[in-house]
C-alpha positions as CSV (number, residue, x, y, z in Angstrom):
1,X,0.0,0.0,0.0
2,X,1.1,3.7,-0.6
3,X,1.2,6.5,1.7
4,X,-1.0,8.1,-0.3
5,X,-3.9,5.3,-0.4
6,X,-4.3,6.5,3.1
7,X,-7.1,9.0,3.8
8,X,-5.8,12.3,5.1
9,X,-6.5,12.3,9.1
10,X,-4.3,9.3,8.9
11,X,-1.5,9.8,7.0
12,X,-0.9,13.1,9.2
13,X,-1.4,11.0,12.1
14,X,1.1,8.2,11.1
15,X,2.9,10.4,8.8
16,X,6.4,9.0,10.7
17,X,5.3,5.1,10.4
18,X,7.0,3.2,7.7
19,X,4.1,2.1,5.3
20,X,4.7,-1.9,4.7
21,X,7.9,-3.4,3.1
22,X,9.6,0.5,3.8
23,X,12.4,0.0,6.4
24,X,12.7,1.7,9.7
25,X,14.9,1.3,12.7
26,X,13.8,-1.6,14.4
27,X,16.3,-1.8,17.1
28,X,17.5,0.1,20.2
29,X,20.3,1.5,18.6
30,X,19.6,5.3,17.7
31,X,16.2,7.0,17.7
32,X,13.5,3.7,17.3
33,X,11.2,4.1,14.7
34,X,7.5,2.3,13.7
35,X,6.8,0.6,10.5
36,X,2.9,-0.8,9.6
37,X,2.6,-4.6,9.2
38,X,-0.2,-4.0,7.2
39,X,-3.0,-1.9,7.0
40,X,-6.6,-3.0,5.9
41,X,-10.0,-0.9,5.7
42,X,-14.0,-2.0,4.9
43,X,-15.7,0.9,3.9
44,X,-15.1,3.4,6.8
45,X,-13.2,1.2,9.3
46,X,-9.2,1.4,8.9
47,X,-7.3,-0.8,11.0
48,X,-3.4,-1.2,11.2
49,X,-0.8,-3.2,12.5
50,X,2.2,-1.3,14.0
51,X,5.9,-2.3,14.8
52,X,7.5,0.1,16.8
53,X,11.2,-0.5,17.5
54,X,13.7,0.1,20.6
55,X,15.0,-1.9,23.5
56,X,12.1,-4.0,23.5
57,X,9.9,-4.3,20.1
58,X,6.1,-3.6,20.7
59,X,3.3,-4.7,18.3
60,X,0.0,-3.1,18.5
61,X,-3.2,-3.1,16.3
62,X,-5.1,0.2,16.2
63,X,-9.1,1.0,14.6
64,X,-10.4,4.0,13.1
65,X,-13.7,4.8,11.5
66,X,-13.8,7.7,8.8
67,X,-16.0,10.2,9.0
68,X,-18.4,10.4,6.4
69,X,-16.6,13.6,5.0
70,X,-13.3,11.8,5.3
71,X,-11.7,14.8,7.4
72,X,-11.4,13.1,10.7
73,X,-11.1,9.5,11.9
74,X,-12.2,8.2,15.4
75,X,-10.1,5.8,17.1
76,X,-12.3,2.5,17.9
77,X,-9.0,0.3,19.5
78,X,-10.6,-1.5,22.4
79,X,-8.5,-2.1,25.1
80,X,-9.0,-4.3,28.3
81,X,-6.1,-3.5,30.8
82,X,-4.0,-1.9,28.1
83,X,-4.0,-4.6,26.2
84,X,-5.7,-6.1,22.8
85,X,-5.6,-9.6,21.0
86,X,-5.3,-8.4,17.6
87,X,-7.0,-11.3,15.7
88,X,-10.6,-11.2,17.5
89,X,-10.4,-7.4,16.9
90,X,-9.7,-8.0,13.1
91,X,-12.9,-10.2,12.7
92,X,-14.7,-7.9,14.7
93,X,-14.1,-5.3,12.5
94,X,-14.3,-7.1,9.1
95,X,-17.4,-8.1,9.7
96,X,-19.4,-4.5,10.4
């Protein structure tokens, strides 16, 4: 996917993540960096896989619905404790 598939409240809001197969710095060495695993939408509903480097690498899965002009996105992650299991939230999602 492009940078540029991405609709505008996004790709200002992720505008440092590395869109798929683009490197970033992964490790702790220097500033870290992010990079999307992939990213998916239905309709509305965008939801991304992130990688973000450093001492310890974090994964995280993140939701957003479009508005209907496309100028703003809500964020829709669920979290429980802080944390989300990615692949019930993907189904979830794909499905509305």
């Amino acid at each position: 996917m492009l940078r540029s598939a991405l609709p505008d409240p996004l790709m200002k809001k992720f505008s440092g993540v590395a869109m798929p197969g683009e490197r970033f710095n992964a490790g702790d060495v220097g500033e870290p960096g992010a990079g999307f695993l992939f990213v998916w939408n239905r309709q509305s509903r965008w939801i991304m896989a992130i990688e973000r480097g450093g001492i310890v690498t974090r994964f995280s899965v993140q939701v957003f619905r479009l508005s209907h002009d496309g100028k703003s996105a809500v964020d829709l992650t669920p979290t429980q404790g802080g944390w989300i299991d990615p692949c019930p939230l993907a189904l979830k999602y794909a499905r509305q």
